[in-house]
C-alpha positions as CSV (number, residue, x, y, z in Angstrom):
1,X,17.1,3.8,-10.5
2,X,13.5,2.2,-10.1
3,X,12.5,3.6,-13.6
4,X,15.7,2.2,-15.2
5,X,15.2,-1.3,-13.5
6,X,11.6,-1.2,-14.4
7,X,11.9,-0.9,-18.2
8,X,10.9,-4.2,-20.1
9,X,15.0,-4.3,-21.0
10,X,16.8,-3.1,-18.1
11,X,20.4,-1.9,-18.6
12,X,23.5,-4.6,-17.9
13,X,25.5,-1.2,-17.4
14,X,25.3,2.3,-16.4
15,X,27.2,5.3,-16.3
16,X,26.7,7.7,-13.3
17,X,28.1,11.7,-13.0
18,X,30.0,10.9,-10.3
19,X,31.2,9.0,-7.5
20,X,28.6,9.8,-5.0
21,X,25.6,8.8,-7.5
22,X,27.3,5.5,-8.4
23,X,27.7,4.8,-4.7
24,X,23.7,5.6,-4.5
25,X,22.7,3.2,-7.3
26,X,24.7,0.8,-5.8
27,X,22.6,0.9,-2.4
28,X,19.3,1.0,-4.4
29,X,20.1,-2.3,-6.9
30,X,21.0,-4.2,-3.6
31,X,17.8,-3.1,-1.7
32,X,16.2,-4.4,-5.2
33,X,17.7,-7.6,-4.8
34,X,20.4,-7.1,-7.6
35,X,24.2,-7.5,-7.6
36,X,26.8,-5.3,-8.8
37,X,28.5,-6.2,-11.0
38,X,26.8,-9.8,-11.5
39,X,23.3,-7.9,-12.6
40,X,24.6,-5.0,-13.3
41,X,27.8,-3.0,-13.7
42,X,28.3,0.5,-12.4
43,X,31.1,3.1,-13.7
44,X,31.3,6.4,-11.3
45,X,33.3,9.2,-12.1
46,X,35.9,10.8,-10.2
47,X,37.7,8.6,-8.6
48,X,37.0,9.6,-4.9
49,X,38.7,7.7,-1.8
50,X,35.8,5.4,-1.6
51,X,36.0,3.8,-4.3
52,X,39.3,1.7,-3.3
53,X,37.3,0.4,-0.7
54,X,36.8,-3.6,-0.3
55,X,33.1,-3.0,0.3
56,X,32.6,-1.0,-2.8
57,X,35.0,-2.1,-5.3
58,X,34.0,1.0,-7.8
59,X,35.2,1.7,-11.2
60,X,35.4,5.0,-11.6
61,X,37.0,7.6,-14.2
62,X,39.7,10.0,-13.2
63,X,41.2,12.9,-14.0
64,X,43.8,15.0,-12.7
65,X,42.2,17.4,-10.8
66,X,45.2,19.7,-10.5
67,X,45.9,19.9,-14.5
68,X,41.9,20.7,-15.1
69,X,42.8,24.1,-12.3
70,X,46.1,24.6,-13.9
71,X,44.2,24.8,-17.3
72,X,41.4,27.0,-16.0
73,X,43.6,29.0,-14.6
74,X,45.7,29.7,-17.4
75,X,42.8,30.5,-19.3
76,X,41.5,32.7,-17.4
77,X,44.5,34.9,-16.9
78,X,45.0,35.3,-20.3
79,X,41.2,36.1,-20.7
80,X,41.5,38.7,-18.2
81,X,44.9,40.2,-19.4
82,X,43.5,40.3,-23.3
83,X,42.5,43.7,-24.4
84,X,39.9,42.0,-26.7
85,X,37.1,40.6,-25.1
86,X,35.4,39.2,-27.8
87,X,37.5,36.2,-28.1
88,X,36.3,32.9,-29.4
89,X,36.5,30.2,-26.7
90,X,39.2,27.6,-26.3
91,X,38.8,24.2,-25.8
92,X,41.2,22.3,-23.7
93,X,41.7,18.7,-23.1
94,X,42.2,17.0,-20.0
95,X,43.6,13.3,-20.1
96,X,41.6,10.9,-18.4
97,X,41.1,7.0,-17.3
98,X,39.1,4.5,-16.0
99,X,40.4,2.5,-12.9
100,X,38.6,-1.2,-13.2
101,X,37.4,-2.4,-10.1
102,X,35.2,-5.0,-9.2
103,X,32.1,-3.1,-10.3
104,X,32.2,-4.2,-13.7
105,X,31.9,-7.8,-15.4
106,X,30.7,-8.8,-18.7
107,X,26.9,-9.0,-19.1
108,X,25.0,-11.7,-19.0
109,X,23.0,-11.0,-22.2
């Protein structure tokens, strides 16, 4: 985060893997003196249980957890029932969407 910050144009947004790293950049912008979302905005990704909370306020993407299994699952049985193991693999989609919290605001430049 101290790299990123430290560039001569600093990002007004960023992205982060998950939940848990969004929560971390959050901690290290404040102890930078920066606000989220009035300096920057911050997007995590999963949608964990913190993220509703009034002291974090993160956006976050989600996805249902329980179709991505259902879909590996599937897969996977028919990969291990095939009698040809060469097969090409398949791509699957999995719907997701952001939940807008207070994380997020339009950037100042």
């Amino acid at each position: 985060m101290d790299q990123l910050m430290a560039l001569d144009q600093p990002p007004t947004a960023i992205l982060l893997g998950n939940d848990w790293m969004a929560m971390g950049a959050m901690q290290a912008l404040t102890k930078r003196g920066l606000s989220v979302p009035e300096d920057v905005s911050l997007i995590g990704h999963d949608d964990l249980w913190f993220c509703a909370d009034p002291t974090m306020n993160l956006s976050s993407i989600h996805r249902d957890e329980s179709e991505l299994v259902a879909q590996a699952i599937e897969l996977l049985i028919a990969q291990i029932q095939s009698k040809d193991q060469s097969q090409t693999p398949e791509e699957r989609f999995v719907p997701a969407q952001v939940i807008w919290r207070q994380s997020v605001a339009q950037a100042k430049r």
